[in-house]
C-alpha positions in Angstrom: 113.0 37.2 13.6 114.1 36.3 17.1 111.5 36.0 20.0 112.6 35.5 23.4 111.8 36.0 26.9 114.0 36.9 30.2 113.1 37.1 33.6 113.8 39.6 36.5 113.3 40.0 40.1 109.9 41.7 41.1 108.4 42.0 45.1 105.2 43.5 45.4 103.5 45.0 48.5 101.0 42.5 50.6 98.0 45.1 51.0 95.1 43.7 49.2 93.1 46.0 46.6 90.4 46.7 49.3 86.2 45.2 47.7 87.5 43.5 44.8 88.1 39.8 44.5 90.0 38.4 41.5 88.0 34.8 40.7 90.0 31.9 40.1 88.8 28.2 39.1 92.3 26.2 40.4 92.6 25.3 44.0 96.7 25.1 43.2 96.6 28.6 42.8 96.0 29.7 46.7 100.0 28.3 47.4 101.5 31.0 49.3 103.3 33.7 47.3 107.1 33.6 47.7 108.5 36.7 48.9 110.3 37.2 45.6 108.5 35.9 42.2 110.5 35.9 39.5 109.0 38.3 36.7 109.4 37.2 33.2 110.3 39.9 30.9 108.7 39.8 26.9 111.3 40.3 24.7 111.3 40.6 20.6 114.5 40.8 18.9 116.1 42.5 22.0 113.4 44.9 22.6 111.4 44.4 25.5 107.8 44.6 25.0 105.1 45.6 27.3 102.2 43.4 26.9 98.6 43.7 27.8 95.9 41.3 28.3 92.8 42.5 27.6 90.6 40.2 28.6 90.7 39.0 32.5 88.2 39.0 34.5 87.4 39.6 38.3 84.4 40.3 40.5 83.2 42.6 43.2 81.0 41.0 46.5 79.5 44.3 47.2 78.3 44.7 44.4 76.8 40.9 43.6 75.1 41.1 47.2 73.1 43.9 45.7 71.5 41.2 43.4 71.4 38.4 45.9 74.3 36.3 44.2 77.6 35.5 45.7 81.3 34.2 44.4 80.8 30.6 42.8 81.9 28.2 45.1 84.1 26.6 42.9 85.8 29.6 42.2 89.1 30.5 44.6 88.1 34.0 46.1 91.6 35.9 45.4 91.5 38.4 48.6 95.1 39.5 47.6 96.2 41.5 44.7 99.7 40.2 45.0 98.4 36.7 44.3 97.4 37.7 40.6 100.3 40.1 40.0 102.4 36.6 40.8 100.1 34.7 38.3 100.6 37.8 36.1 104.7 37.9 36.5 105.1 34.4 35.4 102.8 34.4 32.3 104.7 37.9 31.1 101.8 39.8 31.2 102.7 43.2 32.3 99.0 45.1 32.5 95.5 43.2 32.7 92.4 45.7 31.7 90.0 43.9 34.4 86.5 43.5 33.0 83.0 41.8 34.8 80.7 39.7 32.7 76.9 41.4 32.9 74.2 39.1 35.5 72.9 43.0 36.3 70.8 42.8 33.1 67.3 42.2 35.1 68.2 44.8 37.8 66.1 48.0 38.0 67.0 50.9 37.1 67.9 52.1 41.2 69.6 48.6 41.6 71.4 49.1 38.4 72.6 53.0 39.3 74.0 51.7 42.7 75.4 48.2 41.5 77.1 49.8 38.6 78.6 52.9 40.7 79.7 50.3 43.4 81.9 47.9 40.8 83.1 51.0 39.0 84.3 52.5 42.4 86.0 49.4 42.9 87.5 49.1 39.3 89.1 52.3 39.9 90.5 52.0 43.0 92.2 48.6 42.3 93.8 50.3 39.5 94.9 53.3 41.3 96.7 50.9 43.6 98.5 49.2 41.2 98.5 51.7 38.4 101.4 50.0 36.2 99.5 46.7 36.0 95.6 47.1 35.7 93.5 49.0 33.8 89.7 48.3 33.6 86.6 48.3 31.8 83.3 50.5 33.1 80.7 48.2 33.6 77.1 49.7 32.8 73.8 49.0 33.0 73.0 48.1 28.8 69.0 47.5 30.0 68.7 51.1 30.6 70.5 52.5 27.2 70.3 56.1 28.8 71.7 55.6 32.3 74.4 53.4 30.3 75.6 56.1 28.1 75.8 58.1 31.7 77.9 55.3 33.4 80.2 54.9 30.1 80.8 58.7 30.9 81.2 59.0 34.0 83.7 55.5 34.2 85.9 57.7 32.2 85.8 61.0 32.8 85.5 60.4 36.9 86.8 56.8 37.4 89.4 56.8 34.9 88.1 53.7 33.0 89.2 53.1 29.7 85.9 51.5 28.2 83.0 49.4 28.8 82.6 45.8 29.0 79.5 44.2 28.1 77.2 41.2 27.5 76.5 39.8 24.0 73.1 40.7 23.9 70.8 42.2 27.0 67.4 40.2 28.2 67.2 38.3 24.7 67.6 42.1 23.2 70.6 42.2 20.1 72.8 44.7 20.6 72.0 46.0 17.3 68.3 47.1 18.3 67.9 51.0 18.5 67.3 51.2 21.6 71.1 51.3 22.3 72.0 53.3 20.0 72.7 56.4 23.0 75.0 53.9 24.8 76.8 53.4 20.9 77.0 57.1 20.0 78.3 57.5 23.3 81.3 55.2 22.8 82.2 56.7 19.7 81.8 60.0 21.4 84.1 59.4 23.7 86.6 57.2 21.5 86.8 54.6 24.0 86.7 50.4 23.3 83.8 48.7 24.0 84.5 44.8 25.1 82.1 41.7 24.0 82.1 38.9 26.2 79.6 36.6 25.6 77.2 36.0 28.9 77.0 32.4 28.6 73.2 32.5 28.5 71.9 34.1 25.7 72.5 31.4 23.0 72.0 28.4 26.1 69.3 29.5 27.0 67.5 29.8 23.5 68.4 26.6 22.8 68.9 24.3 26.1 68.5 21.1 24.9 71.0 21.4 21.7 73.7 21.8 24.4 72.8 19.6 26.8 75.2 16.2 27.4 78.9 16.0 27.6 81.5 18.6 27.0 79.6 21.7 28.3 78.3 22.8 24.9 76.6 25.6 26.4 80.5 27.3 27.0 82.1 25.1 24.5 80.2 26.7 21.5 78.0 28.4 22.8 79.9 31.3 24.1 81.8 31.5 20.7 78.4 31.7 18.6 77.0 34.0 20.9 79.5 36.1 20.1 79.4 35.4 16.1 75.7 36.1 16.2 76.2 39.6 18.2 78.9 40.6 15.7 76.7 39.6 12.8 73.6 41.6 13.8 76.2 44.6 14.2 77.1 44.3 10.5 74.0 43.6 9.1 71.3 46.4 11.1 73.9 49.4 9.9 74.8 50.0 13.6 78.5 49.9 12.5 77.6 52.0 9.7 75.3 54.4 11.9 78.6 54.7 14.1 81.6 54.1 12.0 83.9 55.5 15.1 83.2 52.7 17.5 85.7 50.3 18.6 85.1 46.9 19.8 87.0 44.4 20.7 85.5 40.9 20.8 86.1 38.3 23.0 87.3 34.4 21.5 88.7 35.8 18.5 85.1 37.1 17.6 83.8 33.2 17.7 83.1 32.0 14.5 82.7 34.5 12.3 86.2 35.3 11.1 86.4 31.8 10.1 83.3 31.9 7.9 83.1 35.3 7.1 83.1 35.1 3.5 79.8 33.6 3.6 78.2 36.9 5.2 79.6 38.0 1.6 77.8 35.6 -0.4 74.2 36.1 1.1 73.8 39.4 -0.3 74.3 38.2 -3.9 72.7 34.6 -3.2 69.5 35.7 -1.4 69.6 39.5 -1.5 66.2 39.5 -0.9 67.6 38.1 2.8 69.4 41.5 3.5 66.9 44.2 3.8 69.5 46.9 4.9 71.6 48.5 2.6 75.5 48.2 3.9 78.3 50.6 3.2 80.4 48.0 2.3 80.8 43.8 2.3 80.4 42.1 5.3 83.7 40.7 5.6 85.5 44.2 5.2 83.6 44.8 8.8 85.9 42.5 10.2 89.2 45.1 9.5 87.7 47.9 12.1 86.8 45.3 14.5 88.9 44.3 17.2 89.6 40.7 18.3 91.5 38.7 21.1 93.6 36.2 20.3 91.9 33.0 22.5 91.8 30.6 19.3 94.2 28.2 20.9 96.6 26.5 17.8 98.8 28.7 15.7 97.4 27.3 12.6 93.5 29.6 14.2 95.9 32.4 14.9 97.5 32.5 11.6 93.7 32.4 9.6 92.9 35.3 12.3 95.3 37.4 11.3 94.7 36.9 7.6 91.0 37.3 7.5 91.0 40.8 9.9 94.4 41.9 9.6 97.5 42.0 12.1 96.4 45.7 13.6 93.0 44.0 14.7 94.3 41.4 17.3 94.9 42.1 21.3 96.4 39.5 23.4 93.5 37.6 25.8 93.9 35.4 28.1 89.9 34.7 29.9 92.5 35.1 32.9 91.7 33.4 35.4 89.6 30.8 33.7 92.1 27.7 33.0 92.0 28.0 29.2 95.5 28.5 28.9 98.9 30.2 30.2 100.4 30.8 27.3 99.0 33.5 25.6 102.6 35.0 25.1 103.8 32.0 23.4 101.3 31.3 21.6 101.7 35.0 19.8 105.9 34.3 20.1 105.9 30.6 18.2 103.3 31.4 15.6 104.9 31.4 12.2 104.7 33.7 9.2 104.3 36.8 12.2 106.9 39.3 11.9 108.8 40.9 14.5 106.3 44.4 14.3 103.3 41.9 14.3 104.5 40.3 17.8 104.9 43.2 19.4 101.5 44.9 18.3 99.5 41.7 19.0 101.2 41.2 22.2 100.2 44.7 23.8 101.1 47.3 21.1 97.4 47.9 20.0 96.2 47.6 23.3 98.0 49.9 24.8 97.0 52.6 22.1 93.4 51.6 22.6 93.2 51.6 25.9 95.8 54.6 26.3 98.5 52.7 28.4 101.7 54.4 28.2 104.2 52.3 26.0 
């Protein structure tokens, strides 16, 4: 196997994707762009590779206003595409599908019609303007299953959208409940991916003072067992049974549950009485239709990943711009035991067939 990168020159226009702001948390990061960045090519064994990034997120001040919130302070408000596509060129990532965590959840139903029109408007027009580089997910209003199902549609059909990203549960509701089911058989419908993220609140705010103290629990494992815990209830309520079509991707590499699947196995023979829905299969073969980004940070978690959902299941990531890391590439490059068709799949080949990006 041989796993290299090159770089080549790339200029890109100054106009800035006009109501959309791309959030950053590094004050080093408002430098002025050079006229000329230097955009570093993905190659694998002399092929070059296209790579996506699935998860990156952004943020639309219109659209907050309508719920009275603005851009954190300690966030950098990125006014100018150009700035990411430089952040973007050095990291080797050639297309980011943009995606907004859910705070609309408590909006009404108006509120929610006019928030989630605004931020999908805006979604579509910062792709249009840079159509090799972003793609994005719909955002929709999951506290309304209906009028989500609706917005899912028409991010697609009208916006050109090529999913749905959403919160890891809705107003302390799973995402397993019935109640969604419309917004679910309207995914599959549609044979678009639906994207997890974790809200940050759900698990922190069930159970504040278990994360209180040093080393921000509340993100540090809360976000990952929030997502574990949404996953879970997906497997064990039959929703992924009720619609077997449905692809999701979930953020974190699916938190914990990958690692500890196998346990999800043993409850049904240990304390069957426990799982009062019959399943079409074991818990753990779940994990081979589900998708997962690869934000597990050492090669040794990327390596388990792959073995316990399989190669064809994990999509680059990068939480973009949220310092975790810049080196999602390498990360996928230097682990060993990949081959050279398992670097190029995990480092935008699925992605691009999921979220229809042409190779």
């Amino acid at each position: 196997m041989t796993a290299m990168t090159s770089t080549e020159s790339s200029a890109h226009g100054v106009g800035a994707s006009a109501g959309i702001a791309f959030v950053g948390c590094d004050a080093s990061s408002a430098a002025p762009v050079q006229a000329q960045a230097r955009r570093r090519e993905v190659v694998v064994s002399g092929r070059r590779v296209k790579t996506v990034d699935v998860h990156a997120h952004c943020a639309i001040p219109e659209a907050l206003a309508l719920m009275g919130r603005k851009i954190e302070t300690q966030a950098l408000l990125m006014s100018r595409a150009q700035d990411r596509l430089r952040a973007m060129d050095e990291q080797g990532i050639d297309v980011e599908a943009l995606s907004i965590n859910a705070y609309w959840y408590a909006a009404d139903r108006d509120v929610a019609r006019e928030l989630i029109r605004i931020q999908n408007e805006k979604l579509a027009e910062a792709c249009a303007a840079h159509p090799d580089r972003f793609v994005a997910f719909a955002s929709v209003a999951l506290q309304h299953p209906d009028l989500a199902a609706e917005q899912l549609e028409e991010g697609v059909k009208k916006y050109g959208l090529r999913g749905a990203a959403v919160g890891g549960s809705v107003n302390g509701e799973e995402l397993a409940d019935p109640k969604f089911h419309p917004f679910w058989a309207k995914a599959e419908q549609l044979g678009v991916l639906v994207f997890i993220h974790p809200q940050g609140t759900g698990v922190a705010a069930e159970i504040p003072n278990r994360l209180k103290g040093s080393g921000g629990l509340e993100n540090t494992i809360g976000n990952p067992l929030e997502t574990t815990i949404v996953l879970s209830h997906l497997i064990f309520e039959g929703t992924l049974d009720r619609f077997p079509g449905v692809k999701i991707c979930a953020a974190h590499g699916g938190g914990y549950l990958p690692s500890y699947a196998a346990r999800s196995d043993a409850i049904g023979t240990t304390f069957p009485d426990r799982c009062t829905r019959p399943l079409a299969k074991k818990p753990t073969e779940y994990l081979r239709q589900l998708y997962f980004d690869s934000l597990v940070f050492t090669s040794e978690a990327l390596r388990h990943l792959v073995t316990e959902t399989g190669v064809g299941q994990i999509v680059m990531g990068t939480d973009y711009p949220f310092p975790w890391t810049k080196t999602s590439v390498d990360h996928i490059l230097d682990t060993p035991g990949l081959s050279d068709a398992d670097r190029v799949a995990m480092l935008g080949g699925t992605a691009a067939k999921l979220l229809g990006i042409t190779p």
